[in-house]
C-alpha positions as CSV (number, residue, x, y, z in Angstrom):
1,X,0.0,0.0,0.0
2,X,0.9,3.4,-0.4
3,X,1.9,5.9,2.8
4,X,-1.2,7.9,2.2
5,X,-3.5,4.5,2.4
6,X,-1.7,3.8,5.7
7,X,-2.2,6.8,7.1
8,X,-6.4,7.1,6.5
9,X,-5.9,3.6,8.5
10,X,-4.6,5.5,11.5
11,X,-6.4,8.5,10.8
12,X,-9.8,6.1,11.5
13,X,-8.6,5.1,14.7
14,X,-7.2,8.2,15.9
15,X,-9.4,10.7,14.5
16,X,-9.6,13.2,17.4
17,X,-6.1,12.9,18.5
18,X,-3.8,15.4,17.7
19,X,-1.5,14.5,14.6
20,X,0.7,18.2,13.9
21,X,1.7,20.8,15.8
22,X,3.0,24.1,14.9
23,X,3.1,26.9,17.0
24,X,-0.3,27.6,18.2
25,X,-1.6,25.3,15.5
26,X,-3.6,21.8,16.4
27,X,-4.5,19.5,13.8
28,X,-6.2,16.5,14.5
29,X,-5.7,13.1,12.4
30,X,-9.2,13.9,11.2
31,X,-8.5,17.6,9.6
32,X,-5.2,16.2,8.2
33,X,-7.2,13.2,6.5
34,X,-9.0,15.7,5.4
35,X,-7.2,18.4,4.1
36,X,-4.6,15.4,2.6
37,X,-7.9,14.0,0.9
38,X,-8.4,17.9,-0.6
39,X,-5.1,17.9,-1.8
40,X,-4.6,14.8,-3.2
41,X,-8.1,15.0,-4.9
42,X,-6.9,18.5,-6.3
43,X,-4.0,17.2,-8.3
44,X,-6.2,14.5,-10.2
45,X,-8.9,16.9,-11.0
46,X,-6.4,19.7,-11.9
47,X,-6.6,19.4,-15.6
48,X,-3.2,21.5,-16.1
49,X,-1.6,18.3,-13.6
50,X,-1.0,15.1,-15.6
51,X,-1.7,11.2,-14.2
52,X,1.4,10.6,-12.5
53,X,2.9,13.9,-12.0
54,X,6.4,14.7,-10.6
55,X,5.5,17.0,-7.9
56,X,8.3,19.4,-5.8
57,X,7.5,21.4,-2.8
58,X,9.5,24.4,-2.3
59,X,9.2,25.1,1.1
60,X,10.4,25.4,5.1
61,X,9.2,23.2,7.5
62,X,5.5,24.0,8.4
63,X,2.7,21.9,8.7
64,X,1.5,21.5,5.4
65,X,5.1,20.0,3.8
66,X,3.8,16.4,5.9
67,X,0.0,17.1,4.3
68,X,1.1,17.7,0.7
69,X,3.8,14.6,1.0
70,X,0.8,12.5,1.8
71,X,-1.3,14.1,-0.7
72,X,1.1,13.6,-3.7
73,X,0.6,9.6,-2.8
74,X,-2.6,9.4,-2.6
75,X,-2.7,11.3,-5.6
76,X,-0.7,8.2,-7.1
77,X,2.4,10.6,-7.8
78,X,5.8,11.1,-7.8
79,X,7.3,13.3,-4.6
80,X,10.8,15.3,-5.6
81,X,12.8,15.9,-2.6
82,X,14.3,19.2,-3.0
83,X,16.5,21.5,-0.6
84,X,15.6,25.2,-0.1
85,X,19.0,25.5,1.2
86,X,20.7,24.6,-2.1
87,X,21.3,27.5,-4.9
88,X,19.1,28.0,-7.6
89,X,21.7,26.8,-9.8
90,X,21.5,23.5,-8.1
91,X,17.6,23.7,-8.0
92,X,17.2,24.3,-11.1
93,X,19.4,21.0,-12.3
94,X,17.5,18.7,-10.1
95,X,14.1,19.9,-11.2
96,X,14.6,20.0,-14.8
97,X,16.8,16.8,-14.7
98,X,14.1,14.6,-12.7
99,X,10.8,16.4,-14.9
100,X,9.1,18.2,-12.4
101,X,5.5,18.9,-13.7
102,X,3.9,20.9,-10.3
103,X,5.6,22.4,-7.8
104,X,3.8,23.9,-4.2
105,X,5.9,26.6,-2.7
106,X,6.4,29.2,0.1
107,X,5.8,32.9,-0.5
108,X,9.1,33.1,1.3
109,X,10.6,31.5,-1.8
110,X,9.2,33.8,-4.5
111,X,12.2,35.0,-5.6
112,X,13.4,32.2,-6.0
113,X,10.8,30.5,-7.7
114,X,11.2,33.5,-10.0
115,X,14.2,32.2,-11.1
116,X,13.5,28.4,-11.2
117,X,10.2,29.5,-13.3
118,X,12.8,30.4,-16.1
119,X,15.3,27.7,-15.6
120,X,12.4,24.9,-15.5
121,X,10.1,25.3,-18.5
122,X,8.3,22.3,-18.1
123,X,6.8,23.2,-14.6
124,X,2.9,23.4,-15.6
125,X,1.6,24.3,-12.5
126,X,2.7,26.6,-9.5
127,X,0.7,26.4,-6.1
128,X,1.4,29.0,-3.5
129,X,0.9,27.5,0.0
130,X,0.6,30.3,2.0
131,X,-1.3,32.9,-0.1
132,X,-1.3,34.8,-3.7
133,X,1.0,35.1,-5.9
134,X,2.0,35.9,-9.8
135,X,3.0,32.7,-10.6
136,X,-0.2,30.8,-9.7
137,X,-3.1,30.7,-7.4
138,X,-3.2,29.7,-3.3
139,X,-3.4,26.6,-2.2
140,X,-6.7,27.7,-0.2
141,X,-8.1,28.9,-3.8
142,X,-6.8,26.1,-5.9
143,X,-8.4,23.8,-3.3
144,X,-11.9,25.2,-3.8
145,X,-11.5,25.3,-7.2
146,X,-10.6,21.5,-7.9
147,X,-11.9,19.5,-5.1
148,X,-14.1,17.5,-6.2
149,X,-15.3,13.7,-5.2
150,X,-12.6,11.5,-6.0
151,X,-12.2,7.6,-5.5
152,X,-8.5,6.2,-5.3
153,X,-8.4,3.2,-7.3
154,X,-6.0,0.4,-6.4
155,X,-2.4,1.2,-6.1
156,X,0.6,-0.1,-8.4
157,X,3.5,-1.5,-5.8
158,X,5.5,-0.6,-8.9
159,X,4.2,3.2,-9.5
160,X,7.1,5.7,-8.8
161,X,6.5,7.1,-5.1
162,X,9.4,9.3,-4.9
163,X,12.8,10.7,-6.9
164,X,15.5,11.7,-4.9
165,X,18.4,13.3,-5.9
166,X,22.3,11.4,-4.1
167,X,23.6,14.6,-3.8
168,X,21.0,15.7,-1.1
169,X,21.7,19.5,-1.6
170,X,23.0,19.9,-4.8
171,X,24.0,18.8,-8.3
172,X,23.0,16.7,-11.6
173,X,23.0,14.4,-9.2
174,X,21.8,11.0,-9.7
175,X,17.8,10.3,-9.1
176,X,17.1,7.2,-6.8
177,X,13.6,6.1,-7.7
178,X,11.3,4.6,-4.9
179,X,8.5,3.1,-5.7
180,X,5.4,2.2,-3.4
181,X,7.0,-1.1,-3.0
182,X,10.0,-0.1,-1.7
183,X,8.3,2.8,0.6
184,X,6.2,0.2,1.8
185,X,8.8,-2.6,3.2
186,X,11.1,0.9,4.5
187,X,7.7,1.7,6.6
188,X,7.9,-2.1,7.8
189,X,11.3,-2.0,8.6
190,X,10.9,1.5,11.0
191,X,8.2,0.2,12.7
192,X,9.9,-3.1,13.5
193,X,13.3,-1.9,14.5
194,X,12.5,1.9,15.8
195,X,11.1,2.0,19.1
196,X,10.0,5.7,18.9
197,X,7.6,4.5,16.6
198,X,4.1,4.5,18.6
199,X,1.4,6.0,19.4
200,X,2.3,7.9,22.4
201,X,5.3,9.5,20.3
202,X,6.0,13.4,20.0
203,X,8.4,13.4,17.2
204,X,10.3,17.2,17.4
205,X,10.6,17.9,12.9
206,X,13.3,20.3,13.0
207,X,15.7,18.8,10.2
208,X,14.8,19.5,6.7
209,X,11.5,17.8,5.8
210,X,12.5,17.5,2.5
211,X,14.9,15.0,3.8
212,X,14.9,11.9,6.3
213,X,13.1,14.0,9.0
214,X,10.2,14.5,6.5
215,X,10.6,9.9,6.3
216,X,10.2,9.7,9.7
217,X,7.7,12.2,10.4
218,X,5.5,10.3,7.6
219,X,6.4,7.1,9.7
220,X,5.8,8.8,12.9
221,X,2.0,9.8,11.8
222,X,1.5,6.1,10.5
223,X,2.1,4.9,13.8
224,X,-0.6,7.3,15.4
225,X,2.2,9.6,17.1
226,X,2.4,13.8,16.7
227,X,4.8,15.4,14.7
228,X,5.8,19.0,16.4
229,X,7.0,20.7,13.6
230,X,9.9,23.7,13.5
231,X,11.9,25.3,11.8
232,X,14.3,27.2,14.3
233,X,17.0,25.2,14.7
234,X,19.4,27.2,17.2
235,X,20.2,25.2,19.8
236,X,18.7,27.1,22.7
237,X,15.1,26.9,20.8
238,X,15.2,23.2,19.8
239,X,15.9,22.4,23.9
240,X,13.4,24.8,24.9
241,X,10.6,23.1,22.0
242,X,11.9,19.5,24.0
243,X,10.5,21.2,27.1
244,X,7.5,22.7,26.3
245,X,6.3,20.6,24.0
246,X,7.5,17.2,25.8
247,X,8.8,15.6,23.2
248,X,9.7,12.1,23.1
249,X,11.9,11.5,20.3
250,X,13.6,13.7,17.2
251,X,16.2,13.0,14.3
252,X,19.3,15.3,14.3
253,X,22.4,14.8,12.2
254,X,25.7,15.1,13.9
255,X,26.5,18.6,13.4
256,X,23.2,20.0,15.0
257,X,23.7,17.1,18.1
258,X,27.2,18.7,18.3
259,X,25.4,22.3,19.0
260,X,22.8,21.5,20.5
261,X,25.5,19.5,23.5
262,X,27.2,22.6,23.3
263,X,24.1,25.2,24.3
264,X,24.2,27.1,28.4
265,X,20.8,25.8,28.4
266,X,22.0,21.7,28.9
267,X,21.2,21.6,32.2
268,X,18.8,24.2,32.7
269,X,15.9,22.5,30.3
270,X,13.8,19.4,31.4
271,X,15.1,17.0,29.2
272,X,12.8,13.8,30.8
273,X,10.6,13.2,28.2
274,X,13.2,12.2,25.9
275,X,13.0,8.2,25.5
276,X,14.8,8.5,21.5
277,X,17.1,10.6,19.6
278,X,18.3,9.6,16.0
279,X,21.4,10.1,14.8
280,X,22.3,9.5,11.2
281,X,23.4,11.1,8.0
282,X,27.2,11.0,8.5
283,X,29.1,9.0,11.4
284,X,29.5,10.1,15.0
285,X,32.8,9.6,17.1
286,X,32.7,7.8,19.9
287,X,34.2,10.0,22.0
288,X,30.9,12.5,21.0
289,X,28.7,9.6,21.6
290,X,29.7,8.8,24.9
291,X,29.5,12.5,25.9
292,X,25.9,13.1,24.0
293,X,24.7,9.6,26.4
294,X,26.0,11.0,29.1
295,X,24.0,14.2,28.7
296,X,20.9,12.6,27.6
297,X,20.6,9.9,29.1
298,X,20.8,6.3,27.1
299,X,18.2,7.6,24.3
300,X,20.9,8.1,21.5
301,X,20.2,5.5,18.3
302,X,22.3,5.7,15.7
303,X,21.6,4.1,12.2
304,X,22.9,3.6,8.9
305,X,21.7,4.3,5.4
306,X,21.7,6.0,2.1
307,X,19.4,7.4,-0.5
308,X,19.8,3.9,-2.7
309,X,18.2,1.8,0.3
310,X,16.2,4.7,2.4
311,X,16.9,4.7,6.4
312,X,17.5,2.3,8.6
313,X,19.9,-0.5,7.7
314,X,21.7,-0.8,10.6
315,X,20.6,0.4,14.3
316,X,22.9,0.6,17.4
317,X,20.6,1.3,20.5
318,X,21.4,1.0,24.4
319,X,21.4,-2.6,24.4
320,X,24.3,-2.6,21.9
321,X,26.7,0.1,23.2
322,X,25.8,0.0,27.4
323,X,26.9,-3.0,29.2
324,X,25.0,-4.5,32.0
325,X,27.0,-2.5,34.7
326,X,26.2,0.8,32.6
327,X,29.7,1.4,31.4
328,X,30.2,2.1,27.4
329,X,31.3,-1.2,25.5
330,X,34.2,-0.1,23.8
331,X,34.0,-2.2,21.1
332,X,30.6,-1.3,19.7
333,X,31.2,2.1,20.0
334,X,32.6,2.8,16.4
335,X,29.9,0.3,14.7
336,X,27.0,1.9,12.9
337,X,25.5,-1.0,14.8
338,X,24.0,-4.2,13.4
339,X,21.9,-5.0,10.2
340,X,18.0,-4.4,10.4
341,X,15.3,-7.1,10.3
342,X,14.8,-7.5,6.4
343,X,17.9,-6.8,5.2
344,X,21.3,-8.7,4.8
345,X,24.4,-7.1,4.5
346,X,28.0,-8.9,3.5
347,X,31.0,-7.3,3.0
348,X,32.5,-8.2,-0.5
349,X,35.9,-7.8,-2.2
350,X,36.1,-6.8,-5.5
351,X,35.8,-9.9,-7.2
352,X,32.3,-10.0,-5.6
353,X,33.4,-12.9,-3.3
354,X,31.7,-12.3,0.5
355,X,34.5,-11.9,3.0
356,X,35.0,-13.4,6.1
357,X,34.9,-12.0,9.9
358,X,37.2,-9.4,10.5
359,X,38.3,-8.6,7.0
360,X,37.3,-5.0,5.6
361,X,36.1,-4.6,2.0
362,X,32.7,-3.1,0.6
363,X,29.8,-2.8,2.6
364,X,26.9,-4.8,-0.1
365,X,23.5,-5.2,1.1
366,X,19.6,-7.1,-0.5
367,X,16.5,-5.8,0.8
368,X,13.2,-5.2,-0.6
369,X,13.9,-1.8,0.6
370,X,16.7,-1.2,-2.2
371,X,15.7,1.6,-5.0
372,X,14.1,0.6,-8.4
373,X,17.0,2.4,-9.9
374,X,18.6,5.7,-11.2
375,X,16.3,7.5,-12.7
376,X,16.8,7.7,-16.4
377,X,20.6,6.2,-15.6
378,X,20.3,2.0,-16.4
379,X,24.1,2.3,-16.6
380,X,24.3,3.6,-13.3
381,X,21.7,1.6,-11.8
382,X,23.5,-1.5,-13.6
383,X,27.3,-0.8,-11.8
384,X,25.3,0.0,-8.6
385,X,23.2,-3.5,-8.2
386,X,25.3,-6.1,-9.4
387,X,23.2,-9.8,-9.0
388,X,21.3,-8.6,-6.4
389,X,23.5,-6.9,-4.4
390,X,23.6,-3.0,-3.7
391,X,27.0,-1.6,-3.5
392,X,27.3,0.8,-1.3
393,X,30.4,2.4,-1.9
394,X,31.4,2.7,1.6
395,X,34.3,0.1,3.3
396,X,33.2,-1.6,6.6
397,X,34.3,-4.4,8.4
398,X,31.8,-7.0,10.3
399,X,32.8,-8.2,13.6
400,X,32.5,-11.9,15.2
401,X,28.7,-10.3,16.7
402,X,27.6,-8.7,13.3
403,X,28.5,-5.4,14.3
404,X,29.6,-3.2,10.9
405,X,32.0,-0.6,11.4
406,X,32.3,2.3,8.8
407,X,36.2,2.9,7.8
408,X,36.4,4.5,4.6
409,X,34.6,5.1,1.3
410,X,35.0,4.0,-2.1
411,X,33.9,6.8,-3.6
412,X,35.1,10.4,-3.3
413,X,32.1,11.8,-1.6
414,X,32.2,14.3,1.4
415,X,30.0,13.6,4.3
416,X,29.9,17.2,5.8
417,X,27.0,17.8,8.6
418,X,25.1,15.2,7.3
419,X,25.1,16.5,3.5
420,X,27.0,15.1,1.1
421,X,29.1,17.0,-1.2
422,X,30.8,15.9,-4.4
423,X,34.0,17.6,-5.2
424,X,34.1,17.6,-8.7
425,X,31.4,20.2,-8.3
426,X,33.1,22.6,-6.0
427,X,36.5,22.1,-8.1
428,X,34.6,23.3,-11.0
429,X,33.9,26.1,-9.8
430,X,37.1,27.2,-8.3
431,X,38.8,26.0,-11.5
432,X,36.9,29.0,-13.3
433,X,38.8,31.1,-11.0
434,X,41.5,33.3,-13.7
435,X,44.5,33.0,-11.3
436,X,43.9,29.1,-10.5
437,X,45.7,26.6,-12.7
438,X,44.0,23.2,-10.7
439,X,42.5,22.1,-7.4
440,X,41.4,19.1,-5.3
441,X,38.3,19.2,-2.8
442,X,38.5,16.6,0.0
443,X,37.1,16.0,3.3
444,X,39.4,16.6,6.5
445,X,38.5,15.6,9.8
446,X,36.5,18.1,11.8
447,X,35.1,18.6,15.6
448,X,31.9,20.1,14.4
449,X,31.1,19.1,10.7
450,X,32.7,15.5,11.0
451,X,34.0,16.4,7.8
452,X,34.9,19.7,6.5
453,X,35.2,20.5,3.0
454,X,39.1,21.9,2.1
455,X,40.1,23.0,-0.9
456,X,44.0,22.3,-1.8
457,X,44.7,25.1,-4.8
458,X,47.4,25.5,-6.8
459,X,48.0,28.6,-8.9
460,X,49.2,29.5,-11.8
461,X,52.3,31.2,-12.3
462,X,53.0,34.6,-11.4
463,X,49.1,34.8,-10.3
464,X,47.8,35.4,-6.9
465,X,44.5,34.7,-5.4
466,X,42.7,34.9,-1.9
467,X,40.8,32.1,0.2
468,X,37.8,34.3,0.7
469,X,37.5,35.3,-3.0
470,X,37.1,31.5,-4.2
471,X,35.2,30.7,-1.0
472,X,32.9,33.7,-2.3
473,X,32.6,31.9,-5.5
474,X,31.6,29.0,-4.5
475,X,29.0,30.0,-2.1
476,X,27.7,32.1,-4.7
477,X,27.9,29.3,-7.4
478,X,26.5,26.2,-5.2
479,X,25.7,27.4,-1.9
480,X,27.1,27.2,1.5
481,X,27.0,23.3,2.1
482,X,29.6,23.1,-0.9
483,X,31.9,26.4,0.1
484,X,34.6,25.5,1.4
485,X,35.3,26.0,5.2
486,X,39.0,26.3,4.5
487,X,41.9,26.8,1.4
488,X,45.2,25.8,1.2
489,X,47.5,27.3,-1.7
490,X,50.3,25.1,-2.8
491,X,53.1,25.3,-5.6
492,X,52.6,21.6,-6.8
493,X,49.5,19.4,-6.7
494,X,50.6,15.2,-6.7
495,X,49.5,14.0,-10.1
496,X,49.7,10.4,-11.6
497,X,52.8,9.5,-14.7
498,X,49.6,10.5,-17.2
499,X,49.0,13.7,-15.1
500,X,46.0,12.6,-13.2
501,X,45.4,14.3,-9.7
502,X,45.5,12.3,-6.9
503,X,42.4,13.2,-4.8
504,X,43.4,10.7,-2.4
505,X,47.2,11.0,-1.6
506,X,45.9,14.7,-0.6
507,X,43.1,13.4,2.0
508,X,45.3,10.9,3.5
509,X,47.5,13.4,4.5
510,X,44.8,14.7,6.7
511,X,43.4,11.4,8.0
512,X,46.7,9.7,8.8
513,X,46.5,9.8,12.2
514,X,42.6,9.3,12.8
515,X,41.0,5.9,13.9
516,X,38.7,6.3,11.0
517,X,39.2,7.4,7.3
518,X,35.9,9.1,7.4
């Protein structure tokens, strides 16, 4: 079934509960049926809206980003996750490569929108959400105009349910398509292996809906719980919104964890209600988890996944990394934990052979839960899932217990706050640069960002050049996920005997004396 079939399940037998909060805003699972039902009914009737629509939504958190999610399933169409935070430039590639047809958006955005309007000709259809505007009607007025009765026939487990693009904030990235089949077993999966997942949960949306926070508040509404949803994310606010609102369980990537540990509030702030906190989207160090426990309590879950196979295919909870006395176990500390209930993960060498215990190679996994493919990429698709296996990309190792520890990656990827960044991209752009004769982008280790993005520069002769003129550039260009934090300039950049760079001899410099090479 599709999430928007699941949800008028629990929408019957928790009709007057409340399912969203914002601000002073309560909406029952009844009104959000409802307005989901609107919605959804809208698109089909819309005659400007094709069957099977890709559909965007351009927009902040707020409360209707959950509604319209829901609605483009029930709608039996195609959700494109996209990143306000990335640069039009970015925007613009995703949209146009991935054939967005609608797109519902924040007045906030109208500028931009502006500019994706004349980037993305083949956008029919622009819905403001909060009001009026010039390039198409208001949600409130589109929804009186076009809701009429409407039945949903039966769903196709094969029908694309979502495209969304690797890069997660930028790029011609490549499109993972999910289909309702997929969805469906990822759904199965959270509710199996996540204990926040119940009725009694308040799950605190403060990450990008547009991203896995926007998952598991979808899964968090299945299971009959509230999603609280904001978008203030300083530190002091999101401890206060734990308080006040008591919430029970939230999803933060490792950056905003590290701030959030950070705040003069810790201490101050009831913190009781708190049973889970998710961290994901780029590894933690163990040294950070044992400090964020010790804050919090034993609620910290950490999980691993990527776009290709949705969330969840590892978890590490309490009863993985607390022994019975209390004290850390040392050894399950750097594991991403073990492999979920419907999924089995090997680690393979390149010949495709599985490896033994102890021996690193690439992490491969099969699951139900794995992507229908790249969208419009069968090469792609083809080198990723390889007789049933997904490759991953990433190195791990798998311990006597089943415990898979992250240690490097296969491909050149940044994990940096929990987006990733590609440097080919950001060397691009600095490449443009008149004084700059070549560059490599890697990842050095970082307190804050787990990764930070460095650019190593060389220059061409007799030219000179400043850090914050090609940061400038490349914040401009792609955005501030992709600038990066800090330049080096060197005379000589290490090259292969047929003049290739060598990204890698430059990053190991930097990681050579870390326990991990990520």
């Amino acid at each position: 079934m599709r999430f928007s079939d699941y949800f008028d399940l629990t929408a019957e037998r928790h009709a007057d509960a409340v399912a969203i909060v914002e601000g002073e805003a309560r909406l029952t699972f009844s009104a959000v049926k409802e307005m989901m039902h609107a919605a959804g009914n809208a698109l089909v009737h819309d005659p400007s809206v094709k069957a099977g629509a890709h559909v965007a939504i351009y927009s902040h958190n707020q409360y209707w980003v959950p509604i319209l999610s829901l609605a483009i399933s029930r709608a039996d169409m195609a959700s494109i996750a996209v990143q306000v935070r990335s640069s039009i430039d970015a925007n613009s590639q995703v949209l146009s490569f991935m054939d967005c047809d609608v797109m519902f958006f924040h007045s906030a955005y109208e500028k931009e929108v502006t500019e994706l309007k004349a980037r993305v000709p083949n956008i029919s259809r622009y819905i403001c959400i909060d009001g009026d505007s010039v390039h198409g009607p208001s949600l409130e007025c589109w929804l009186e105009e076009f809701n009429k009765p409407y039945v949903s026939g039966m769903e196709d487990p094969d029908a694309v349910a979502s495209l969304r693009p690797t890069g997660g904030t930028t790029g011609p990235s490549k499109g993972v398509v999910h289909t309702n089949r997929t969805s469906e077993i990822t759904l199965v999966n959270a509710l199996q292996n996540m204990p926040e997942m119940e009725a009694e949960a308040r799950y605190l949306a403060v990450a990008p809906l547009s991203h896995a926070s926007g998952a598991m508040a979808a899964m968090t509404l299945i299971a009959g719980g509230c999603v609280v949803v904001s978008n203030n994310t300083h530190p002091d606010e999101l401890l206060r919104a734990i308080e006040q609102y008591r919430i029970t369980t939230m999803f933060l990537p490792p950056t905003l964890l590290y701030m959030v540990m950070a705040s003069p509030l810790i201490g101050d702030v009831d913190l009781s209600s708190l049973k889970v906190i998710r961290v994901g989207a780029a590894p933690i160090s163990p040294e950070k988890f044992k400090m964020a426990v010790k804050i919090f309590g034993p609620v910290l879950h950490e999980a691993f996944g990527q776009t290709e196979c949705s969330i969840g295919m590892t978890e590490k909870g309490p009863e993985d990394y607390l022994n019975e006395d209390g004290s850390f176990n040392e050894a399950v500390l750097p594991s991403m934990g073990k492999p979920s209930s419907y999924l089995r993960m090997e680690i393979m060498d390149p010949e495709g052979n599985i490896l033994p215990v102890g021996e690193k190679g690439e992490i491969v996994v099969q699951t139900s839960m794995v992507m229908a493919g790249y969208y419009k990429n069968p090469e792609e698709t083809a080198a990723t899932i390889k007789d049933g296996w997904l490759h991953t990309g990433d190195v791990g190792i798998k311990d006597e217990q089943g415990y898979v520890t992250l240690v490097d990656r296969l491909k050149d990827m940044i994990i940096s706050g929990g987006f990733n960044v590609y440097p080919a991209q950001i060397e691009a752009v600095i490449q443009g640069h008149e004084s700059v004769l070549d560059c490599i982008v890697v990842g050095v280790p970082d307190e804050k960002w787990g990764e930070a993005v460095k650019a190593v520069v060389q220059l061409k002769p007799g030219c000179e050049c400043t850090d914050e003129a090609l940061m400038a550039m490349c914040r401009d260009s792609l955005g501030a996920v992709y600038t990066p934090k800090s330049v080096e300039f060197r005379t000589a950049l290490p090259r292969s005997p047929a003049g290739k760079l060598l990204r890698r001899e430059v990053r190991a410099e930097y990681w050579a004396d870390q326990e991990r090479a990520l």
